[in-house]
C-alpha positions in Angstrom: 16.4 -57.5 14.1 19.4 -58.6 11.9 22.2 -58.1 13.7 24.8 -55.9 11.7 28.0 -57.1 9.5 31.1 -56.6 12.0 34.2 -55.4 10.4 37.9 -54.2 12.1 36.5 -50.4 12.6 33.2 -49.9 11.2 29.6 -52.1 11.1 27.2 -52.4 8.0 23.7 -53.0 8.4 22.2 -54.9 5.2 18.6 -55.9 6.3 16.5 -54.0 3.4 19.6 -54.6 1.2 18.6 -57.4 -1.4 22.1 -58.0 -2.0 23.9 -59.1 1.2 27.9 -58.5 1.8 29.9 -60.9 0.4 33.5 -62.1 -0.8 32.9 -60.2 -3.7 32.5 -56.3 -2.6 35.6 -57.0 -0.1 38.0 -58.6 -2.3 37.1 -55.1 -4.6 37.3 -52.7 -1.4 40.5 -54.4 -0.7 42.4 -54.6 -4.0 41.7 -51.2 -5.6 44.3 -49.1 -6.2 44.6 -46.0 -3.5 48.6 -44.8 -4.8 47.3 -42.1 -6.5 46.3 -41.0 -3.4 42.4 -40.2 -4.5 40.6 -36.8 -3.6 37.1 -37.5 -4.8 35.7 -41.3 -5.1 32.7 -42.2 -6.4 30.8 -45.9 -5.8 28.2 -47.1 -8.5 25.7 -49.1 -7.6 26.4 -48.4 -4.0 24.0 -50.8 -2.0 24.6 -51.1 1.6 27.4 -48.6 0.8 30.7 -51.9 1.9 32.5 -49.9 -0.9 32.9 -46.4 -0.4 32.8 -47.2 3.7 36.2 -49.4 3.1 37.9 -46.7 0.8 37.2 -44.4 3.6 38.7 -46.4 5.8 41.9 -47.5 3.6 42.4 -43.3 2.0 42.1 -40.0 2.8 39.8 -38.7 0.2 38.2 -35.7 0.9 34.8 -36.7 -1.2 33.6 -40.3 -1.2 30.2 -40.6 -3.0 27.8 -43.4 -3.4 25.1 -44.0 -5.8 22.3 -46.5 -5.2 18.8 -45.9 -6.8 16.6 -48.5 -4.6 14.7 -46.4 -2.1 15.4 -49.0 0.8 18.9 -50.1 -0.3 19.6 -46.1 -0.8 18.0 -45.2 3.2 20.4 -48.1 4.7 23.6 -46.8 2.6 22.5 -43.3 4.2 21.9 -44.8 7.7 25.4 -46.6 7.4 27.5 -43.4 6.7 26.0 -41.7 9.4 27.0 -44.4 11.7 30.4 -44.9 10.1 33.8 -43.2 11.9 34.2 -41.0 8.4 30.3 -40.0 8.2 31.8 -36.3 7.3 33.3 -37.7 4.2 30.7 -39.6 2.7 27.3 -39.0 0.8 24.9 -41.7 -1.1 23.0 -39.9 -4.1 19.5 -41.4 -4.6 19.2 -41.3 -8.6 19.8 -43.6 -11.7 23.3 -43.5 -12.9 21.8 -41.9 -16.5 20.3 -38.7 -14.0 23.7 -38.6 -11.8 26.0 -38.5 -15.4 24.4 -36.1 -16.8 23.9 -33.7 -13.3 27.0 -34.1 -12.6 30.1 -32.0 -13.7 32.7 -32.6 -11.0 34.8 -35.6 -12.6 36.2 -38.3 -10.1 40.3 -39.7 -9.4 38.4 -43.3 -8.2 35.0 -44.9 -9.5 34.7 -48.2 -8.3 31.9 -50.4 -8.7 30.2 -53.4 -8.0 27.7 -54.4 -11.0 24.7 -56.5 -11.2 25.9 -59.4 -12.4 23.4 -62.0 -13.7 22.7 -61.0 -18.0 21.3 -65.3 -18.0 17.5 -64.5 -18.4 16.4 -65.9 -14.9 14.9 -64.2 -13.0 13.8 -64.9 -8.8 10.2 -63.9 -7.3 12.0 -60.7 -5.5 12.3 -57.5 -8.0 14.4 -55.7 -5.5 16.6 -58.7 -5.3 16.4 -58.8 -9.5 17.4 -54.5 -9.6 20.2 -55.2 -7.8 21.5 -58.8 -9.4 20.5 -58.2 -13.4 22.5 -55.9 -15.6 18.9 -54.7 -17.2 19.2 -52.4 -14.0 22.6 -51.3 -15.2 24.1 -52.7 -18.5 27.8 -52.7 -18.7 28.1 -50.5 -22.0 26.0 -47.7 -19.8 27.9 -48.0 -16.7 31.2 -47.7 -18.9 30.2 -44.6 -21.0 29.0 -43.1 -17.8 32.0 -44.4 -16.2 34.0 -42.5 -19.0 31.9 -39.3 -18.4 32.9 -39.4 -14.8 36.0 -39.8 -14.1 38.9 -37.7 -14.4 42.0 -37.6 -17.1 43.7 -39.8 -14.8 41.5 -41.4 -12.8 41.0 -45.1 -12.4 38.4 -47.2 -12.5 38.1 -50.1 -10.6 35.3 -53.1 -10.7 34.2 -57.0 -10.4 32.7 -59.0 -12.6 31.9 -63.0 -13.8 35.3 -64.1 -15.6 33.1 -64.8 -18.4 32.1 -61.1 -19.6 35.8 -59.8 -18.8 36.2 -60.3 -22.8 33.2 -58.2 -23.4 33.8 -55.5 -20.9 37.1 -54.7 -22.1 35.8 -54.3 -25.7 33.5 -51.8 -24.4 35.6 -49.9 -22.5 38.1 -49.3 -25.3 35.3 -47.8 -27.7 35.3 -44.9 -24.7 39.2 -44.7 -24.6 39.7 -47.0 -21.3 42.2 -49.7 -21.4 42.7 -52.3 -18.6 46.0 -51.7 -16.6 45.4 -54.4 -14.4 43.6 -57.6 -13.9 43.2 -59.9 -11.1 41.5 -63.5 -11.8 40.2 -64.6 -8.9 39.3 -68.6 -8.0 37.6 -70.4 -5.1 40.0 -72.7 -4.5 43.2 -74.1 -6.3 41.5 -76.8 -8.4 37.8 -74.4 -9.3 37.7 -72.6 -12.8 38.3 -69.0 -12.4 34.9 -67.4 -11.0 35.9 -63.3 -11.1 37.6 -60.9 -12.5 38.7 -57.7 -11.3 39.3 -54.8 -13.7 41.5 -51.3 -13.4 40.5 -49.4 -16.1 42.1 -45.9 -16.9 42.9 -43.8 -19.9 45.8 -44.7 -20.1 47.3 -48.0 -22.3 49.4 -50.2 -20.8 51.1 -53.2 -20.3 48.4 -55.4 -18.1 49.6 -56.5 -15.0 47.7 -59.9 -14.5 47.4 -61.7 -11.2 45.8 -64.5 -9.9 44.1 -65.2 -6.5 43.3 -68.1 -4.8 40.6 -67.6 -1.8 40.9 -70.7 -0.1 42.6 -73.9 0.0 40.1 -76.4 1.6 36.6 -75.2 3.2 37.4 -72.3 5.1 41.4 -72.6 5.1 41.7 -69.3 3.5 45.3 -68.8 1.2 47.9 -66.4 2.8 46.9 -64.2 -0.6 43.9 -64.0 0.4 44.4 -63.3 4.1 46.7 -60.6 3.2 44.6 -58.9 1.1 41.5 -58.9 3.6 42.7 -58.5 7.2 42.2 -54.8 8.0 38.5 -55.7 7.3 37.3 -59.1 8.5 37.7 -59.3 12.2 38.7 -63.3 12.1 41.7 -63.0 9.6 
């Protein structure tokens, strides 16, 4: 049995997950945006449901709702909200983002996401593994118009993604009337090329507020930016 991922207050079981927990779905957990106080979030692409379990944790919102359309990756999110210290507050929708968008008329103050990333054309022996890694699943232009669909007049939007589609993504958004407010570029360590970028979208134009953020220094001498940012979660920071 795989033994669960431990955070500060709540566990997430990932064994029929293809993708696993990693810096990636924390660093976004941890750095969206909660000021506006959110009543109804929504998670795309929910997997073992990391996401919408840390907004729970981090906000009050009333409604926290997760998407995930593999059958096994969809029954853990399930199992993990029942287990989780906000259960009453969350629910994981088993559908494609196309069904959900156009079933859907409640609109959303948060939609965060975190998308299959690799467009390259290679792809591994596992097709659960591929659904949940290769934007064929999910194509950024689909989850941005559904994105736009979604949310409310002003709501956020808050993802990750490689460094190098940030260009791309940003010219799709603003054919749907969402502009980046802020941006954080994220690096492994000081002297690594930038790996990620994470997006707030909204639609509302604005001066960007860029930042940059360094994860760790030497092997596993994380920065005090990073530390910071991650240490209601992690139970060793």
């Amino acid at each position: 049995m795989n033994k669960p991922f431990q955070f500060k207050e709540f566990e997430v079981n990932q064994d029929q997950c293809a993708m696993k927990i990693g810096t990636d779905a924390v660093l976004l957990g941890a750095w969206t945006s909660i000021q506006q106080n959110p009543f109804a979030i929504l998670d795309i692409g929910a997997g073992t449901g990391v996401l919408s379990l840390m907004l729970a944790q981090r906000c009050f919102a009333q409604v926290v709702d997760a998407l995930e359309i593999d059958d096994a990756a969809y029954e853990q999110c399930v199992d993990n909200f029942e287990n989780a210290p906000w259960s009453d507050r969350l629910f994981c929708y088993h559908a494609s983002l196309e069904e959900f968008t156009e079933e859907i008329e409640d609109k959303y103050d948060l939609i965060i996401s975190n998308p299959p990333f690799y467009s390259e054309d290679f792809k591994t022996e596992s097709n659960q593994r591929d659904l949940a890694r290769f934007q064929d699943a999910m194509p950024l232009q689909h989850l941005i118009e559904s994105v736009a669909t979604l949310l409310a007049e002003d709501g956020i939007f808050s993802v990750i993604i490689p460094f190098k589609e940030e260009h791309k993504l940003i010219e799709l958004a603003s054919k749907v009337k969402l502009f980046p407010n802020k941006i954080l570029h994220v690096k492994g360590t000081p002297t690594s090329e930038i790996k990620r970028s994470l997006l707030e979208f909204s639609f509302r134009e604005s001066e960007i507020k860029k930042e940059a953020l360094i994860i760790e220094t030497t092997r596993h001498q994380y920065t005090e930016d990073y530390i910071n940012l991650t240490k209601d979660f992690y139970l060793k920071m």
